[in-house]
C-alpha positions in Angstrom: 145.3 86.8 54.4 143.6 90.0 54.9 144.1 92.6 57.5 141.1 92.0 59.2 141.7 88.3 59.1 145.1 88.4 60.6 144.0 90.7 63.5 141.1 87.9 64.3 143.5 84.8 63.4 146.6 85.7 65.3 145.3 86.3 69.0 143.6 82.7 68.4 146.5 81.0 67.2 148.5 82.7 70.5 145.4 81.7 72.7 145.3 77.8 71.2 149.4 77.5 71.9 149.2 78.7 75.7 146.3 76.4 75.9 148.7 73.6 74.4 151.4 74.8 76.9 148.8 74.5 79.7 148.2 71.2 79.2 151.3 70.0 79.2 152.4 71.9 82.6 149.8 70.2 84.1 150.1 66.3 82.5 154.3 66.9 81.8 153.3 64.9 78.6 153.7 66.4 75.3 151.1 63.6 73.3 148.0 65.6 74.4 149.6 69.0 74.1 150.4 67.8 70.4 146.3 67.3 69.7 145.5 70.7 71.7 147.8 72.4 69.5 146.9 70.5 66.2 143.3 70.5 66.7 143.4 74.3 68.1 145.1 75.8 64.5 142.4 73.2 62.9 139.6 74.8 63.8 141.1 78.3 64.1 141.9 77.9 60.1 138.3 76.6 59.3 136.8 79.6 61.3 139.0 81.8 59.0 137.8 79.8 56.1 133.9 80.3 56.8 134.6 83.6 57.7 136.3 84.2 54.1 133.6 82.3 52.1 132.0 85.3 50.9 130.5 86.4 47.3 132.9 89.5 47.5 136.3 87.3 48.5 138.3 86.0 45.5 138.4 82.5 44.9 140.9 80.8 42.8 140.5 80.1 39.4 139.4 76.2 39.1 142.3 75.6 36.2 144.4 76.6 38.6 144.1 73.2 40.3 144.6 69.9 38.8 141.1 69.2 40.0 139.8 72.0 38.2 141.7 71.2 35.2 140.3 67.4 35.2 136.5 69.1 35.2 137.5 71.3 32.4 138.4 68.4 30.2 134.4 67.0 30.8 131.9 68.6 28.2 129.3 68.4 30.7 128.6 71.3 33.6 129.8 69.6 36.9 130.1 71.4 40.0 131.3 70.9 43.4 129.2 71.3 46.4 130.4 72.1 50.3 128.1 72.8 52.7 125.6 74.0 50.0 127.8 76.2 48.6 129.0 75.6 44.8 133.3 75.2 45.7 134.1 74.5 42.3 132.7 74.6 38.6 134.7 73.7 35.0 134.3 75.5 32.0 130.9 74.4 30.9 128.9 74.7 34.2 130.7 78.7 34.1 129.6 79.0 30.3 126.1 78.2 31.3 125.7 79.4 35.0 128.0 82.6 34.9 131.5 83.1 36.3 129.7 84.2 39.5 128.6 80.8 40.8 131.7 80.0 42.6 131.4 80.3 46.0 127.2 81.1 45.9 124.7 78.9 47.2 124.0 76.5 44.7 120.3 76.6 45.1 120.8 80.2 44.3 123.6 79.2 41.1 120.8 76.7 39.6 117.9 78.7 40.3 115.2 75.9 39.6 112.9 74.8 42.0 113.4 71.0 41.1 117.1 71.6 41.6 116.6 72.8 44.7 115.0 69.8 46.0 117.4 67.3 44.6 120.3 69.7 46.3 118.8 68.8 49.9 118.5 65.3 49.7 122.2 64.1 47.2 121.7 60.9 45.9 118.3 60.8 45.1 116.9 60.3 41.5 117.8 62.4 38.7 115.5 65.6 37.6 114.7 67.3 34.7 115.4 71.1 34.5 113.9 73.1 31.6 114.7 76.5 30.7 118.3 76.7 31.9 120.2 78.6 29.6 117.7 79.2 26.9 113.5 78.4 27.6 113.7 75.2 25.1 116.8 73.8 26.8 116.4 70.5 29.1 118.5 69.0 31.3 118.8 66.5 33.4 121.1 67.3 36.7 122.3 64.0 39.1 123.3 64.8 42.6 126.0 62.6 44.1 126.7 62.6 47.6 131.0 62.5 48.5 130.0 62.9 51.6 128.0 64.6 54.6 128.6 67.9 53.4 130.6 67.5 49.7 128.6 66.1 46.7 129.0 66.5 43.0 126.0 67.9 40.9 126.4 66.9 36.7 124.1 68.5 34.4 123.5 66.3 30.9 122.0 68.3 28.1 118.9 66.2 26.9 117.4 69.1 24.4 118.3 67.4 21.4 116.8 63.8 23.1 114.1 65.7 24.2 113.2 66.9 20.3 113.9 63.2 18.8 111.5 62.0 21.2 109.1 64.6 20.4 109.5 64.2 17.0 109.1 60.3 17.3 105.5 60.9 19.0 104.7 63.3 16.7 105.6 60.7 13.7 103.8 58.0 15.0 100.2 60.5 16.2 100.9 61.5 12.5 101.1 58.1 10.7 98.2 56.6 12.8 96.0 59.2 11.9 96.8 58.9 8.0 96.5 55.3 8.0 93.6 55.4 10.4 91.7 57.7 7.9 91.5 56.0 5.1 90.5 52.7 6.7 87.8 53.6 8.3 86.4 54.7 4.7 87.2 51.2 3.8 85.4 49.9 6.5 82.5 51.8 6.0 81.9 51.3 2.3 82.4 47.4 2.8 79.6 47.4 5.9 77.4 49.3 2.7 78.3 46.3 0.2 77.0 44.3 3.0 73.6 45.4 3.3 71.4 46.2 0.5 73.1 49.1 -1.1 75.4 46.3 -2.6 73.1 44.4 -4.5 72.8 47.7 -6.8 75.5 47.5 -9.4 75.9 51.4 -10.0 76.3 51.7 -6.3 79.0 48.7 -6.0 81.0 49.7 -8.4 81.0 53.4 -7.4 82.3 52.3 -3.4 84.3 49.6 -5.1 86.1 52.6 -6.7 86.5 54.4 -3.6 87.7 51.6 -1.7 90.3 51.4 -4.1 91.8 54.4 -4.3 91.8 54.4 -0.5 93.4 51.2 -0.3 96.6 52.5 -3.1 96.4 55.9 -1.0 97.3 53.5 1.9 99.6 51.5 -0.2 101.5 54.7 -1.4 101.9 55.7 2.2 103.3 52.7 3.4 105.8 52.4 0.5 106.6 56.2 1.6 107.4 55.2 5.4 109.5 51.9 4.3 111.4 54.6 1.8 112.2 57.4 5.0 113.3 54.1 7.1 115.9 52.6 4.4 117.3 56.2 3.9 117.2 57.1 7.6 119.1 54.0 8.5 121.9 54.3 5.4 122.3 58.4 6.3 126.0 57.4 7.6 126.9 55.0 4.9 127.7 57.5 2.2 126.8 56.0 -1.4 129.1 54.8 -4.0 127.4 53.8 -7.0 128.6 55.5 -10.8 125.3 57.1 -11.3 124.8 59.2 -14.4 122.0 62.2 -13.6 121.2 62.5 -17.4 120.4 59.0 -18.0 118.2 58.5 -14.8 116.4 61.8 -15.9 115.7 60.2 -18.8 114.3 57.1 -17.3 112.0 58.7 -15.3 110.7 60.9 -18.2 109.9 57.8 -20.0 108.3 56.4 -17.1 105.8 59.4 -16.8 105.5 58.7 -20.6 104.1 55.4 -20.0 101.9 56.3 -17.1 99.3 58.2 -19.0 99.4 61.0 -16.6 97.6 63.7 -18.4 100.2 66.2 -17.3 102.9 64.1 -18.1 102.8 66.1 -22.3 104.1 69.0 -19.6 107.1 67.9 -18.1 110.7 69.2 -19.7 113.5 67.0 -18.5 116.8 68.9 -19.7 120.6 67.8 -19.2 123.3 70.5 -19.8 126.3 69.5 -21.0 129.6 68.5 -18.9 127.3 66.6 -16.2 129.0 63.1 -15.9 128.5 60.9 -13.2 128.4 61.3 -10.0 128.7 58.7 -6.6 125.1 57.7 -5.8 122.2 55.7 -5.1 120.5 54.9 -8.0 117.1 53.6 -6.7 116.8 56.8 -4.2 118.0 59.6 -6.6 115.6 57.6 -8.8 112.7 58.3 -6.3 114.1 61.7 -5.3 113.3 62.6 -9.5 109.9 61.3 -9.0 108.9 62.9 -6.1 109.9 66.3 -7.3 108.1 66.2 -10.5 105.5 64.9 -9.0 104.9 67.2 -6.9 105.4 69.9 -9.5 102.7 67.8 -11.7 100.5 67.7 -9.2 100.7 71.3 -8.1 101.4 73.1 -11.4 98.7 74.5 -13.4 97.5 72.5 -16.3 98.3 72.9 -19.4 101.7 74.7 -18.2 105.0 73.3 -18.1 107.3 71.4 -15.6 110.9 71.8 -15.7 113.4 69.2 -14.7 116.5 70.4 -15.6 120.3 69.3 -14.2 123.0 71.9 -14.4 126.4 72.3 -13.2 126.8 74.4 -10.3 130.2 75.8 -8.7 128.9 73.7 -5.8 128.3 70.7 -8.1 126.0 69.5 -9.8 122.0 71.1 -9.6 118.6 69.3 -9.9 116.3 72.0 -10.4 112.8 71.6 -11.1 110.1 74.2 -11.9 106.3 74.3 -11.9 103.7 76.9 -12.8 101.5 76.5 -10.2 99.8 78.4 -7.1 102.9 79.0 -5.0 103.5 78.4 -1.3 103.3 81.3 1.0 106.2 82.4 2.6 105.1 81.2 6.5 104.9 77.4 5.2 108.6 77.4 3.1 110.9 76.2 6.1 108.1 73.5 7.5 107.6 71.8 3.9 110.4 69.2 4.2 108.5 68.0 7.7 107.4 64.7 7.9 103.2 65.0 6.8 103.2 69.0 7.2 101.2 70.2 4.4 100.7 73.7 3.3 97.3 72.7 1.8 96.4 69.6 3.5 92.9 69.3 2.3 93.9 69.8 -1.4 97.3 67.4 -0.6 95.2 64.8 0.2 92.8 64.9 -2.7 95.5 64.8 -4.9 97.0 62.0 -3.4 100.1 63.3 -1.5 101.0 61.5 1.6 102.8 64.2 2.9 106.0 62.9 3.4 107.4 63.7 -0.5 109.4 66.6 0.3 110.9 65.1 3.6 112.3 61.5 1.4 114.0 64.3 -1.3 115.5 65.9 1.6 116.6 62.6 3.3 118.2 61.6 -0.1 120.1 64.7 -0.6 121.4 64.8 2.7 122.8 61.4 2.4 124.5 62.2 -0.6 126.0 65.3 1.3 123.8 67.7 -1.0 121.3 70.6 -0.1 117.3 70.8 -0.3 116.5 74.6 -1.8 112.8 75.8 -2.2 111.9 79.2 -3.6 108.3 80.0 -4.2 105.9 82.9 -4.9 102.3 82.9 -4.3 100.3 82.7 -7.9 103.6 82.7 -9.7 105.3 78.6 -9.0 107.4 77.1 -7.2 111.9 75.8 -7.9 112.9 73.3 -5.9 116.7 72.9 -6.4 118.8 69.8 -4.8 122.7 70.8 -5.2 124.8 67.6 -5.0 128.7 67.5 -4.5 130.7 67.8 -8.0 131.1 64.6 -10.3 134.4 63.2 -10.3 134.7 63.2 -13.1 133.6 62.1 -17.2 130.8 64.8 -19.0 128.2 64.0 -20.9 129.0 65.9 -24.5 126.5 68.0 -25.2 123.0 68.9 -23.9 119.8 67.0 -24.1 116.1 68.0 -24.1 113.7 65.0 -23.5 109.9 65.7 -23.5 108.3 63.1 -21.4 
């Protein structure tokens, strides 16, 4: 108690107990002089209490309590509120709200309009609060009434929910649109066939073409989204398959033998020695190979060559491929693994990319606990690298050089 306190709370407390005597003189019982006195130091002590509940008094630490020590254990900010005022707040609503807050008007703690409103009326439905704490951040804050004047407030962080769900519009906006586009070119060119323009064979077969390729361009994207959806939904089952790199390189060289790609006299698939195996998936390291070389196919100059090359790392083991191509400037390098973000799209799309290549390699190497690396410079080429976690063991003797 301070010295200014005393001198206002003593000459009460003397003035409540010669009340209490008063009343008993006069009704010689002691039951009502009891409540006098009882309900006299009450109120004296909440007086002193109001009068105390100032920004400058200290307030005690809320570990010190077992109360505040129960708050501190939840990972969410929760705060107590008397009377407006913010009585007590555990480690996370201090962390995000400042040390300050206890004992300030909670309006004035939260400082958002929303939470303002929700403060005045407890029990209401819960708000969203963006830009506490950083400007991207959301939360959303629940107000629940204790009692007339005591009600606890509980901030839940939805930023991350926030940027799934924005992510999950975005994806489907995305996907309509690339589905959508080459449809409506299908549309079109049958309504042609359908009217006179299709009785002319040059013309028929030149639209039967293009409905074609759109029709495989819509194929390949489908395939693509069923791909992201099986690796999205094994992400937490980590894969356990013997797969030997050097022997699915070679696969997928021979493949690109057989397709009659005209870049595929280009590609370089080379295997240092010591690889071994390694725990995997075989069919999406399989399409991880194919992506990245063609992409590198696609993108590379003619005529120059594509590297695929798997070397032992001290992180692991390294897929690394190489193209001599136009490059990707530096601004486009950390969106490239988003689903259909193209750094070119108009020249992606001609070429047949669906734009969501770059985003199943990364998917792939993440599930296998590896890391998705790409260096590039403008007019020079591009090295994507995939590090995966070491081989247990076993090596492959020798190295290998298969031209596809």
């Amino acid at each position: 108690m301070t010295g200014t306190s005393a001198r206002h709370t003593l000459p009460a407390l003397a003035i409540v107990m010669v009340a209490a005597v008063a009343v008993f003189l006069i009704g010689r019982q002691w039951e009502p002089a009891m409540v006098a006195l009882v309900g006299g130091i009450a109120a004296v002590l909440l007086a002193r209490g109001r009068e105390d509940d100032t920004p400058t008094t200290p307030v005690a630490e809320p570990e010190e309590s077992p109360l505040g020590q129960v708050l501190d254990a939840v990972a969410d900010p929760v705060l107590l509120v008397s009377a407006g005022r913010v009585t007590l707040a555990n480690r996370a609503a201090r962390t995000l709200l400042g040390t300050h807050i206890i004992g300030e008007d909670a309006r004035v703690a939260i400082r958002h309009p929303a939470a303002a409103a929700a403060l005045a009326a407890p029990g209401g439905q819960p708000v969203e609060l963006v830009g506490i704490g950083a400007r991207d951040r959301r939360w959303e804050m629940r107000v629940a009434a204790v009692s007339d004047d005591l009600a606890v407030v509980d901030l839940i962080d939805r930023t991350e929910y926030a940027a799934a769900e924005r992510m999950r519009v975005d994806f489907v906006a995305n996907a309509s649109h690339e589905l959508r586009t080459p449809l409506a070119s299908i549309l079109g060119y049958i309504e042609t066939l359908g009217e006179e323009a299709g009785d002319e064979p040059a013309i028929r077969k030149r639209f039967l073409k293009i409905m074609m390729d759109e029709a495989r361009r819509m194929q390949r994207l489908v395939e693509d989204l069923l791909s992201l959806s099986r690796i999205e939904a094994d992400k937490y089952r980590l894969p356990d398959q013997p797969i030997d790199l050097g022997v699915l390189l070679g696969e997928v060289c021979a493949e690109l033998r057989s397709s009659g790609s005209p870049r595929a006299a280009d590609v370089e698939c080379v295997v240092a020695e010591g690889i071994g195996t390694i725990a995997g998936d075989r069919a999406q390291l399989s399409q991880l190979f194919h992506n990245l070389l063609g992409n590198a196919m696609k993108y590379g100059r003619a005529a120059t060559p594509v590297i695929a090359r798997i070397d032992r790392v001290p992180a692991g083991v390294a897929i690394i491929v190489t193209d001599q191509g136009d490059g990707i400037a530096p601004e486009h390098l950390p969106r490239l693994t988003e689903r259909f973000y193209r750094a070119d799209p108009g020249r992606s799309r001609s070429l047949g990319g669906t734009g969501l290549g770059l985003a199943i390699v990364k998917h792939v190497a993440e599930r296998h606990r590896g890391r998705l690396d790409i260096a590039s410079r403008v007019g020079v080429g591009t090295t994507v690298t995939v590090t995966l976690p070491p081989p247990p063991s076993g090596s492959v003797p020798g190295s290998t050089v298969m031209k596809a």
